[in-house]
C-alpha positions in Angstrom: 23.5 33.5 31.3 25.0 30.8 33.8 23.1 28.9 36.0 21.1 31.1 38.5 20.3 30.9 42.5 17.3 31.3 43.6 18.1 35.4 44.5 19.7 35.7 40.8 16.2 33.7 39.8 14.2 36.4 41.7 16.2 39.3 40.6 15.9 38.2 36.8 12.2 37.8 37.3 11.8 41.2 38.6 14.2 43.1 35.9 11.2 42.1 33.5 8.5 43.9 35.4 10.7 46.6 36.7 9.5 45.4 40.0 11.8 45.8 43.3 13.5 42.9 45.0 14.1 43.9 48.6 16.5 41.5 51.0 15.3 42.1 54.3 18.0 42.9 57.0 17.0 39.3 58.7 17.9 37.6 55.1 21.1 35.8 55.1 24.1 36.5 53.4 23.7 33.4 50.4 19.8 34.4 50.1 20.8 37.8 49.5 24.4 37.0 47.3 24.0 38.2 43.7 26.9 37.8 41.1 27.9 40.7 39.1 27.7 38.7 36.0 23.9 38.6 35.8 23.3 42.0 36.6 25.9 42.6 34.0 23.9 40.1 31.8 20.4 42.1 32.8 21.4 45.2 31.7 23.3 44.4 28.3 21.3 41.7 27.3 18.3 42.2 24.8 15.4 44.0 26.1 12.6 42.3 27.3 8.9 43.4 26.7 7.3 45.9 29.0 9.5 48.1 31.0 12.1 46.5 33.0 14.2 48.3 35.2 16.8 46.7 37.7 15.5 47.6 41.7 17.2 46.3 44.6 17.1 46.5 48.1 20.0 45.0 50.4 21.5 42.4 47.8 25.3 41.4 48.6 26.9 41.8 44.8 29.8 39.4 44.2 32.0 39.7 41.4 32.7 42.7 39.4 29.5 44.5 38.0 31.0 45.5 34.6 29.5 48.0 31.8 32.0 49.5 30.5 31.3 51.3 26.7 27.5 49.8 27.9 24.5 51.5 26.7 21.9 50.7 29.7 18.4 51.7 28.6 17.0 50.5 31.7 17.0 52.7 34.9 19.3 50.9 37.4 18.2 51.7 41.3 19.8 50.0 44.0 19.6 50.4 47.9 21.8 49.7 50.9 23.3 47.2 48.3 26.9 45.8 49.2 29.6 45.6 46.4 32.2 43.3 47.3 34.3 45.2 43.9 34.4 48.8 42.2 31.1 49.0 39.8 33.3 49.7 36.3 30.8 52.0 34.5 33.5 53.6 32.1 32.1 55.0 29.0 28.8 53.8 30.3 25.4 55.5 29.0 22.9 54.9 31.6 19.2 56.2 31.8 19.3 56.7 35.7 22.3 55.8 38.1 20.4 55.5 41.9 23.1 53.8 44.5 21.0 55.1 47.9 22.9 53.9 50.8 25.1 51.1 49.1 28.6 50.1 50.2 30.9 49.7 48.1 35.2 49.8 47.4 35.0 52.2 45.0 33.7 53.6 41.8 35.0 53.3 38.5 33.3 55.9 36.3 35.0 57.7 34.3 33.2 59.8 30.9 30.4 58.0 32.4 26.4 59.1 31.1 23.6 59.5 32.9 20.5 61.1 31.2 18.9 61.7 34.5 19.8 62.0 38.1 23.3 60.4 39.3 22.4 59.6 43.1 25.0 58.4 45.7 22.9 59.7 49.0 21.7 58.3 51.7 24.5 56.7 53.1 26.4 56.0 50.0 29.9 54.8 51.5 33.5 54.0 49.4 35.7 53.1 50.8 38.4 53.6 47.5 37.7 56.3 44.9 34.5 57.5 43.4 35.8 58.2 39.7 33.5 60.2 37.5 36.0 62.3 35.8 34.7 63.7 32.4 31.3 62.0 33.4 28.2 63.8 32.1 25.2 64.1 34.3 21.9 65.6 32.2 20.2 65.4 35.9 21.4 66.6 39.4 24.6 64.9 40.8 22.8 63.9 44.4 25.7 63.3 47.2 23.9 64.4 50.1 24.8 62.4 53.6 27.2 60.1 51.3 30.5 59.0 53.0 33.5 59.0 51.1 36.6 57.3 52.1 39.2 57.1 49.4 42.6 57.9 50.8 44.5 60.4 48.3 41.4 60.8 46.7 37.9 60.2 47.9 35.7 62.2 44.6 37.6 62.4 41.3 35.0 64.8 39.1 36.8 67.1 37.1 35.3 68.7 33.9 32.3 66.5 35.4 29.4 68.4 33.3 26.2 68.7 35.3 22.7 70.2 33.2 21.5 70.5 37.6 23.2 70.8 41.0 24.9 69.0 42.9 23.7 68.1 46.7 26.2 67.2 48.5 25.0 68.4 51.7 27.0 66.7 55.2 29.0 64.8 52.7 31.9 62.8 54.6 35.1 62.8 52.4 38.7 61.9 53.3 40.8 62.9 50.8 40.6 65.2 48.1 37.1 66.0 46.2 38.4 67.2 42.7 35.9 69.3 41.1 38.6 71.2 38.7 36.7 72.7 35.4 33.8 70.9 36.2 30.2 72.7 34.9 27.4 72.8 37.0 24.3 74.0 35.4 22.5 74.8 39.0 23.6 75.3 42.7 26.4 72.8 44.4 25.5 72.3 47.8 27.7 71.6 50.1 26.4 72.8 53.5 27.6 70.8 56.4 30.0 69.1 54.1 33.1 67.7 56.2 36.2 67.5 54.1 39.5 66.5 55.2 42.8 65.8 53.5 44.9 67.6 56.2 48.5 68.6 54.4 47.2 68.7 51.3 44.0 69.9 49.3 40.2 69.0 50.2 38.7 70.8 47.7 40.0 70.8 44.5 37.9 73.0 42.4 40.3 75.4 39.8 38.3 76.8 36.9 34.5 75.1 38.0 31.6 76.8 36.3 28.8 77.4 38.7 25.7 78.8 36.9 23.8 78.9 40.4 25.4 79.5 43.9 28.0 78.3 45.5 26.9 76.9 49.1 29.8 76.0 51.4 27.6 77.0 54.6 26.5 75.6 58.0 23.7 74.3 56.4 22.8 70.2 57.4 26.2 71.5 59.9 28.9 73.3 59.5 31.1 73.3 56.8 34.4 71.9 57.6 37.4 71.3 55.2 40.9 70.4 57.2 42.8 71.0 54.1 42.8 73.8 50.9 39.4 74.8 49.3 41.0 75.8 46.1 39.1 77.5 43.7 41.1 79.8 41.3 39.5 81.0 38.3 36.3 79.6 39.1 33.1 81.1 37.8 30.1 81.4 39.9 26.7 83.4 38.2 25.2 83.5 41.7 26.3 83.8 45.2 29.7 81.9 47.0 28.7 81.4 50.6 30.7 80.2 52.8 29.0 81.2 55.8 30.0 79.7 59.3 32.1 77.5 57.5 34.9 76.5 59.3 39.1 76.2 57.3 41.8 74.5 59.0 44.7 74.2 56.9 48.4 73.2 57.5 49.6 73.1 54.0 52.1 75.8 53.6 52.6 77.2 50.4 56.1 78.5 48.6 57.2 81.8 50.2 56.2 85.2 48.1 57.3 88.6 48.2 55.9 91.1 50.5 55.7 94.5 50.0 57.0 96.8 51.7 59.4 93.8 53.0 60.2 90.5 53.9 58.4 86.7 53.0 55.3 85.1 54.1 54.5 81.4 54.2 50.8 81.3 53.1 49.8 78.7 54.5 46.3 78.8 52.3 42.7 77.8 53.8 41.0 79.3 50.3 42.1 80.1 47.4 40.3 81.9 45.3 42.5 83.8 42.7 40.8 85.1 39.8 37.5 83.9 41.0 34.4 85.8 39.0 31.5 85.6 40.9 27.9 87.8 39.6 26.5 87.8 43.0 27.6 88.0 46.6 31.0 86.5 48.2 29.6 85.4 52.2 32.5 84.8 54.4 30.5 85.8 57.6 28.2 84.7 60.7 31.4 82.6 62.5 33.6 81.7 59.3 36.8 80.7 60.4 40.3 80.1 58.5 43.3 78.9 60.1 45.4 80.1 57.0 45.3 82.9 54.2 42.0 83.6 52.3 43.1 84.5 48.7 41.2 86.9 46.8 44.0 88.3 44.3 42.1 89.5 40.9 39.1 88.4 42.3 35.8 90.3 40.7 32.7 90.4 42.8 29.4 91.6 41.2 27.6 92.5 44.2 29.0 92.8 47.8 31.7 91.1 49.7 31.0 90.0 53.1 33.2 89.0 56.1 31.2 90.2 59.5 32.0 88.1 62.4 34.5 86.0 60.4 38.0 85.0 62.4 40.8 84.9 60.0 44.4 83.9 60.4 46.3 82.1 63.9 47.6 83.8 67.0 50.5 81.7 67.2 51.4 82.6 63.6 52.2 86.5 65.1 55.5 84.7 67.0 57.1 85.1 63.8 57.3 88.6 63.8 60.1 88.9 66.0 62.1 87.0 63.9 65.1 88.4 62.0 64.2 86.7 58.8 61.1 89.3 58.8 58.3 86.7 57.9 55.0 88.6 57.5 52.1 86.3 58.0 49.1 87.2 55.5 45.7 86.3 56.9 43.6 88.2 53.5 45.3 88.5 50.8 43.1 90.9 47.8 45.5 92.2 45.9 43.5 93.7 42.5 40.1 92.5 43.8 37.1 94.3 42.3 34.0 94.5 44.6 31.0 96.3 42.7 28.9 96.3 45.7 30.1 97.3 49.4 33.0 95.5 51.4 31.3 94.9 54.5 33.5 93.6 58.0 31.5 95.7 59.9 31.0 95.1 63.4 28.0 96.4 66.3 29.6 99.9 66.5 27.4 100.6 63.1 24.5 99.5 64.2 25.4 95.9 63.6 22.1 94.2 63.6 21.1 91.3 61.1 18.1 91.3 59.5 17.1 88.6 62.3 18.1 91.1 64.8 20.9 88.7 66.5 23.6 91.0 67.3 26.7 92.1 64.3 29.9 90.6 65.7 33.1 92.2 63.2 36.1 90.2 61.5 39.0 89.9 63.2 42.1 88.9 62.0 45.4 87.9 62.9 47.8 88.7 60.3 48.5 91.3 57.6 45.3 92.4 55.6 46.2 93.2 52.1 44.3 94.9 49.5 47.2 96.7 47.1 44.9 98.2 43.8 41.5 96.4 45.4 38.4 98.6 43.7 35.5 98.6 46.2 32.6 100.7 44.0 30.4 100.9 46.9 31.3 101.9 50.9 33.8 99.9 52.7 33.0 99.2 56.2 35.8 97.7 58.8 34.1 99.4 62.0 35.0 97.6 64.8 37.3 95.3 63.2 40.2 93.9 64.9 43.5 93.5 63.7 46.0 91.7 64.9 49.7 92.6 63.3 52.1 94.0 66.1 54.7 95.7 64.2 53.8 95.2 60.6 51.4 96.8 58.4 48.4 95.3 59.3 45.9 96.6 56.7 48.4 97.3 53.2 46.0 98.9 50.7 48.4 101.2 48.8 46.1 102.4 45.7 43.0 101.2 47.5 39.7 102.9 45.3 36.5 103.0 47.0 34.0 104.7 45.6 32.1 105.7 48.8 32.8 105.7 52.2 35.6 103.5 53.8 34.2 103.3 57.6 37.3 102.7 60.2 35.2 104.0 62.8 36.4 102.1 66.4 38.5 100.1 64.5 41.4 98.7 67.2 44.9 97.6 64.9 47.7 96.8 66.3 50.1 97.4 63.5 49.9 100.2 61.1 47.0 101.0 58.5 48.7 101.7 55.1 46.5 103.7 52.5 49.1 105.3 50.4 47.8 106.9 46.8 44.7 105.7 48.3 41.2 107.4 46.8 38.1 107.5 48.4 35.4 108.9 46.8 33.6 110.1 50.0 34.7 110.1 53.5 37.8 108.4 54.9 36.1 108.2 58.8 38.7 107.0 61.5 36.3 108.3 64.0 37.4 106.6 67.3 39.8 104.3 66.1 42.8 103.1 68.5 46.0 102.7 66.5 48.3 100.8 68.4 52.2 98.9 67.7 52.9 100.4 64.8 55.3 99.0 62.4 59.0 99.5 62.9 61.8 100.2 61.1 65.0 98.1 61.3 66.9 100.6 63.8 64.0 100.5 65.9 62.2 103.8 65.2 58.2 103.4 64.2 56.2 104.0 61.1 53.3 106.1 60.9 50.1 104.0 62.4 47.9 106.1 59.4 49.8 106.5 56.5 47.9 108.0 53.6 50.3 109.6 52.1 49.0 111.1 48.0 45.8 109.8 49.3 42.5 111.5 47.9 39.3 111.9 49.9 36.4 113.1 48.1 34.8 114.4 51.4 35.8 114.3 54.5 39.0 112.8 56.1 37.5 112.0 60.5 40.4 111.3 62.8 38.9 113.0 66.1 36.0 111.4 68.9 38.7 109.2 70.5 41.0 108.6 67.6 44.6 107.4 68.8 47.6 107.1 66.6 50.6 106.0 68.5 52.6 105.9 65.6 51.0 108.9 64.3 49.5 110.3 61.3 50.7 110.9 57.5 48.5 112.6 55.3 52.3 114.3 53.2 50.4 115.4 49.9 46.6 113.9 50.8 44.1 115.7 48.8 40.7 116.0 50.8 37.3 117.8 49.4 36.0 119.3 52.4 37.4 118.8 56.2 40.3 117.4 57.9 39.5 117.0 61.4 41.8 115.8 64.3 39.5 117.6 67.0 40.4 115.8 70.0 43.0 112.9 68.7 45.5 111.2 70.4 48.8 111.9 68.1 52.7 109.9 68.4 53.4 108.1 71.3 57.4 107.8 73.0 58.7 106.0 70.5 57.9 107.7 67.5 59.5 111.2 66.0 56.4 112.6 64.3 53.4 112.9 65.0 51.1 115.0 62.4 53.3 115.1 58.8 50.8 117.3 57.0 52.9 118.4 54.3 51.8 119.4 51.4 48.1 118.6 52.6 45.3 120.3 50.8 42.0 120.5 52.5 39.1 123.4 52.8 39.1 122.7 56.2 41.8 121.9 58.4 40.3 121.0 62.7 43.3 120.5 64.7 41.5 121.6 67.5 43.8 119.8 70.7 43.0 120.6 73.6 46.2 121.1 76.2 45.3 117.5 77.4 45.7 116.2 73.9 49.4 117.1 73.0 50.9 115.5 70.3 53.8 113.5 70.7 56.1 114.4 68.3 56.6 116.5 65.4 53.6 118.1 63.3 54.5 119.3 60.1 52.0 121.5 58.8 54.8 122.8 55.9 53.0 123.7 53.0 49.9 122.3 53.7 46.9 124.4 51.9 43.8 125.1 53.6 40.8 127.8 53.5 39.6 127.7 57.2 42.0 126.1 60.4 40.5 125.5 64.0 43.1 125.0 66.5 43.8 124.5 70.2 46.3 124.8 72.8 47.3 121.4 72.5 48.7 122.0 69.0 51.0 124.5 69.4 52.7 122.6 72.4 53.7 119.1 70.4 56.3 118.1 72.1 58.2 118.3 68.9 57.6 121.6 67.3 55.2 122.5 64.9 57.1 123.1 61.4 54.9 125.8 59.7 56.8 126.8 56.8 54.5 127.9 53.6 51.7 126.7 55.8 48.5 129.1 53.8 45.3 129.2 55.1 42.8 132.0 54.9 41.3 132.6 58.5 41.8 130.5 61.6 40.3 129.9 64.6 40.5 128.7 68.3 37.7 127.9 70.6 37.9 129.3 73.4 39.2 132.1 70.7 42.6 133.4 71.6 44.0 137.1 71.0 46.8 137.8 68.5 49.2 138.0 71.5 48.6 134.5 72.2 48.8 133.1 68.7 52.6 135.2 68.9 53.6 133.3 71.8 52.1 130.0 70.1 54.9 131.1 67.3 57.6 131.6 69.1 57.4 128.4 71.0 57.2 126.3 67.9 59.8 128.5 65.7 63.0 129.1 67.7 64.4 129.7 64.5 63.0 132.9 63.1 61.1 132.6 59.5 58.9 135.3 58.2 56.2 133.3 56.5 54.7 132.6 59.1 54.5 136.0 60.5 53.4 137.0 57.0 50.6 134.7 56.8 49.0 135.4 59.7 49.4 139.0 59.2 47.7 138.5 56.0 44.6 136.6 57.7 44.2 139.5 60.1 44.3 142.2 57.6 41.7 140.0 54.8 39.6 139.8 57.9 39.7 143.7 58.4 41.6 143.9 61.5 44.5 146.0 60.5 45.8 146.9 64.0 46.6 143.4 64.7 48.2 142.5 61.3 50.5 145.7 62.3 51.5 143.9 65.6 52.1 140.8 63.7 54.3 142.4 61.4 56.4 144.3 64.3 56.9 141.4 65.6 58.1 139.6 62.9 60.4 142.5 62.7 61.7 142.7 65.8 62.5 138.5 66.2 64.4 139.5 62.6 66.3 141.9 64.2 66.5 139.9 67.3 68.7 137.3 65.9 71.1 139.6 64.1 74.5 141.2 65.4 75.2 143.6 67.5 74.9 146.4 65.2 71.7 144.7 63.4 70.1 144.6 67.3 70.7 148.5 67.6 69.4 149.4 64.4 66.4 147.1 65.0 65.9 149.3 68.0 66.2 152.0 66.8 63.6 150.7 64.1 61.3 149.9 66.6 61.0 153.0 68.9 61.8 155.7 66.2 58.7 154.5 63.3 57.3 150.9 64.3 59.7 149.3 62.3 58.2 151.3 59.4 54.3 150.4 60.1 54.3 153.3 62.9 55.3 156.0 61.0 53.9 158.9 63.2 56.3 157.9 65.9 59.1 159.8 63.9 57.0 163.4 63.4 56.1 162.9 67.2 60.4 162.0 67.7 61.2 164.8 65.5 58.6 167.2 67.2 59.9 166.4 70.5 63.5 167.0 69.8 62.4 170.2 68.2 60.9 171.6 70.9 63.5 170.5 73.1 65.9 172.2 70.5 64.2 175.1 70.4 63.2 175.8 74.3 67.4 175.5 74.7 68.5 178.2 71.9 65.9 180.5 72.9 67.5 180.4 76.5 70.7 180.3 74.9 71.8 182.7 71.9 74.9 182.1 69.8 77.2 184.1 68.5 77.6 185.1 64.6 80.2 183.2 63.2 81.2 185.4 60.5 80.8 189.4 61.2 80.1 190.4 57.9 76.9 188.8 57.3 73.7 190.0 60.0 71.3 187.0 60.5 68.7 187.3 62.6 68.5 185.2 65.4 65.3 182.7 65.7 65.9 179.3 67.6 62.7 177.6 66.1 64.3 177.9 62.5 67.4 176.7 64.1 66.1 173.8 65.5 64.6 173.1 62.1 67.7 173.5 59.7 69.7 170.9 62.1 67.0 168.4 62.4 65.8 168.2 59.2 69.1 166.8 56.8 69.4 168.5 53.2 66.7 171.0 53.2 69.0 174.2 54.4 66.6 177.1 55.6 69.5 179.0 56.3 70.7 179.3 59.9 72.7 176.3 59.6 76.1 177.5 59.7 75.5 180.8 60.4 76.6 180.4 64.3 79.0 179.7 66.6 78.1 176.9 68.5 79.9 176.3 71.9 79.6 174.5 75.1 76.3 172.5 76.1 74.9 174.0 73.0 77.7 172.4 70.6 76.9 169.3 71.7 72.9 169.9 71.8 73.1 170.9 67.6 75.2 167.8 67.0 72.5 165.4 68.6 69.8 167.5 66.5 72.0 166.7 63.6 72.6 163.1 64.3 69.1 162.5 65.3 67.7 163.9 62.6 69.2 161.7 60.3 68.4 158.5 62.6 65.3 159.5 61.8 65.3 160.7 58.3 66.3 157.2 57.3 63.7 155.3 59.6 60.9 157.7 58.3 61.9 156.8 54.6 62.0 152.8 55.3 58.9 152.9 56.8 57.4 155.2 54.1 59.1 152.3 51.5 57.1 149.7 53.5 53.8 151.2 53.1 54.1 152.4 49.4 55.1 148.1 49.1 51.7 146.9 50.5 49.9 149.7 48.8 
């Protein structure tokens, strides 16, 4: 060992004990100067008797303090210590590693061992980079109020193995902490943590193993990372919180694909592909991200929060009216599994945390995307805010949730996409205002609900206060029970339909609009299926039609109820073009429902808007139809035709007898027989042809004749109609 000053002298003499050498703050700079040679010496050299242990308290270590490949049996525990050179602890097996508030330009520790606690608290401050890749720490990694100043890199850790946490709480690090496929064997802490690295990454953590929780919370203050928090295939067995936490990131990532259309620089706050986490996922209580929160393939095992979070940048919505049809993505959870709920809820539930401060919901400013996400529990985005002018704000095509998805007051602007969609309860829109919708290249809007082959276990809500200015699409949507609209704003000016309901099958169907609730735009009700329909006014003057082709439903309903002579105005307005479906539907509901009288007047009404829109000739004979026998459902108006013109027939031959026309034969004369033989065609009662008819009365026999036949043929079409429904 080379020659020693007096502070080497004291520090030697104290190893032996294991006593602590403490340099007061007063001390000067020689008294306190200690060469990194002799505390090399200390700890390689043979062991002294009795338990030494090297402690030291504000000593000024000159020279390089080197053990690398070292095997330190002694615990090393030195405070407020200032390193003029990077401790090189490479390969290094050490019994405990304590560098409380020491200064130092670095750390050189890589596949370092520590068979207790590795601590770097209290003030510990590099100023290069703290290395401890492939280190091993059988202990708790303690980093807790460290500051970290390494340029690129300010904590190189991966595969750092861990058998405890590691604290890290209000760590200060500029430059990148790298904790990719390192193993922690309890909770990492970094609450109040403030990491930046701005353009690049400030948490590199791919593939860690977290057998605790994950804390990235306002805990010690808020978490702060200016720069990615990547952590891609992580796996976390309790809880990732990054509550309050706040995500500034200006790193832009290589543009993707999005469906339906166009790119989207993700510029990425956290990603979190692929992450598997057993407990919660917390992104609530005032988290913020500047950029994209990625959670593609990401599988939650209990719920997924993100009340009161704010994610994505206003200004990043300029880009929208750009021809190059960028699509910012604020959320991207493409193939997420949450088996608990999906909460984003906001006050308008009942918002209230378990403290009772008020529920504030997520807003966000960008598209939502959750293509194939499986929520097992309820999804709840009451009162959330999106922010997407002419996009599709929230894309969730094949979106399962096995409960309830809540959209109650929900306020978009930008359309909601849900096609193939299946909730396993209630879809409830209840309230929600459904503005900009997204628009098609030649200007036209999309639907602001689409849920097109959508299934709804329950109940699909669209009524208290629900507006739509694109409009609805629910072509195909299966729902179990109701479809209500009672009360909902539908289309707005620039959009062509407002209702497309085709093909829908629901028990239920509520379109109950009231005449200040007019849909704007077309509703398409064409082969929609339903048991029971309530309608309005309101429906039945869209300012497009209402296409009601096929439409089927068993009995419908009005409140205030209307009369059938109504509901056939209601038809004619929204069918200039005359089908009979229609007609025969609704005669169909009136007759199941025992009221045969107004089926009838269904029917001749259908019949005579047939008849209506036919030729000339058609429009005679279809008068004829309809005063002679009802158009076949009246037919005792021809036996009271036929009775009249009998009588008429007869009071004019018995005033005026004829002549015989042939002398040789003698009929007797009796003008009620007459009458008879001429009206009725083929049955001959034989006093047709037996006299000469001439004048007034030749002209009276051939109107019996004609009319007879008129109504001869109208008696057996109507009879054909009624033997057809019998």
């Amino acid at each position: 060992m080379p020659d020693l000053t007096s502070a080497e002298q004291r520090v030697r003499d104290a190893f032996v004990t294991g006593a602590r050498v403490v340099f007061g703050p007063g001390t000067a700079k020689r008294d306190r100067t200690v060469r990194g040679e002799v505390l090399t010496a200390l700890l390689t050299g043979p062991a002294p008797a009795g338990l030494p242990a090297l402690r030291l308290v504000g000593a000024h270590v000159v020279g390089l303090l080197r053990l690398e490949g070292a095997r330190v049996r002694h615990v090393v525990d030195l405070r407020d210590c200032v390193f003029e050179q990077p401790p090189d602890l490479r390969m290094a097996r050490l019994t405990g590693l304590r560098l409380r508030g020491c200064r130092m330009p670095g750390l050189r520790g890589r596949n370092l061992r520590v068979g207790s606690d590795l601590v770097l608290e209290a003030g510990f401050t590099s100023d290069g980079v703290v290395d401890l890749t492939d280190a091993a720490v059988r202990g708790t990694v303690r980093l807790a109020g460290a500051v970290l100043r390494g340029g690129d890199h300010a904590l190189l850790a991966a595969r750092i193995r861990v058998s405890g946490s590691m604290q890290a709480i209000a760590l200060r690090a500029t430059g990148e902490v790298r904790l990719r496929g390192a193993n922690f064997g309890g909770n990492v802490h970094l609450g109040g943590a403030r990491l930046i690295n701005p353009g690049q990454d400030a948490l590199e953590a791919t593939g860690v193993q977290v057998a605790g929780t994950l804390f990235c919370d306002a805990e010690g203050g808020r978490f702060t990372a200016e720069g990615r928090v990547l952590l891609p295939g992580a796996r976390v067995g309790g809880d990732v919180v990054f509550s309050g936490a706040r995500l500034r990131s200006s790193a832009v990532d290589r543009p993707v694909l999005v469906i339906p259309r166009g790119t989207a620089d993700e510029a990425a706050s956290l990603v979190a592909d692929r992450v598997r986490v057993d407990g919660n996922v917390e992104l609530d209580d005032g988290f913020t991200a500047s950029g994209t929160v990625r959670l593609p393939g990401a599988e939650v095992g209990g719920y997924l929060r993100l009340s009161g979070a704010v994610i994505g940048r206003p200004e990043a919505l300029e880009v929208l009216d750009r021809a190059d049809e960028h699509i910012p993505v604020a959320l991207h959870a493409d193939g997420m599994v949450v088996r608990g709920d999906l909460e984003a809820r906001g006050a308008v539930d009942g918002g209230f945390r378990g403290d009772g401060a008020r529920e504030s919901a997520l807003r966000v400013y960008g598209q939502v995307r959750l293509v194939d996400a499986h929520v097992r529990g309820s999804a709840s985005l009451s009162g959330v805010r999106l922010h997407g002018p002419g996009i599709d704000v929230l894309f969730a095509d094949r979106l399962r949730v096995g409960g309830t998805l809540f959209l109650r007051e929900l306020r978009a602007e930008g359309s909601l996409r849900l096609q193939n969609a299946e909730i396993g309860s209630t879809l409830d829109c209840a309230g929600a205002v459904l503005e900009r919708p997204r628009r098609r290249p030649d200007g036209s809007v999309k639907p602001s609900l689409d849920a097109r082959v959508a299934t709804v276990g329950k109940d699909l809500l669209c009524d208290d206060g629900f507006h739509a200015a694109g409009g609805v699409r629910v072509r195909l949507a299966e729902v179990g029970k109701m479809a209500n609209f009672a009360g909902a704003r539908l289309g707005g000016p620039a959009g062509d339909i407002a209702l497309n309901a085709y093909g829908l099958t629901v028990p239920q169907l509520v379109l109950r609009l009231g005449e200040d609730r007019v849909p704007e735009g077309r509703v398409l009700l064409t082969r929609a299926r339903a048991t029971a329909v309530y309608d309005g006014p309101g429906l039945w003057a869209a300012t497009g039609g209402v296409a009601v082709e096929d439409f089927t439903f068993t009995s419908i309903d009005s409140t205030p109820p209307v009369d059938v002579g109504t509901r056939l105005r209601w038809l004619r307005r929204v069918q200039p073009d005359f089908a009979p479906g229609p007609y025969e539907q609704l005669a169909a509901v009136y007759r199941d429902g025992g009221e045969e009288e107004l089926a009838q007047r269904v029917q001749l009404e259908k019949q005579h808007r047939r008849y209506s829109e036919l030729g000339w000739a058609g429009r005679v004979w279809g008068f004829l139809q309809r005063w002679t026998v009802g158009y076949g459902y009246r037919p005792w108006l021809a036996i009271a035709w036929l009775t009249a013109f009998w009588l008429v027939g007869s009071l004019w031959f018995a005033g005026h007898e004829m002549t015989r026309l042939n002398e040789d034969e003698v009929p007797v004369w009796n003008p009620w027989l007459l009458s008879v033989d001429l009206l009725v065609p083929i049955v001959d009662l034989g006093h047709d042809g037996k006299w000469r008819f001439t004048g007034a009365s030749q002209w009276i026999s051939s109107t019996l004749i004609a009319v007879g036949w008129i109504l001869a043929s109208t008696a057996a079409a109507g009879a054909a109609r009624v033997l057809k429904r019998i």
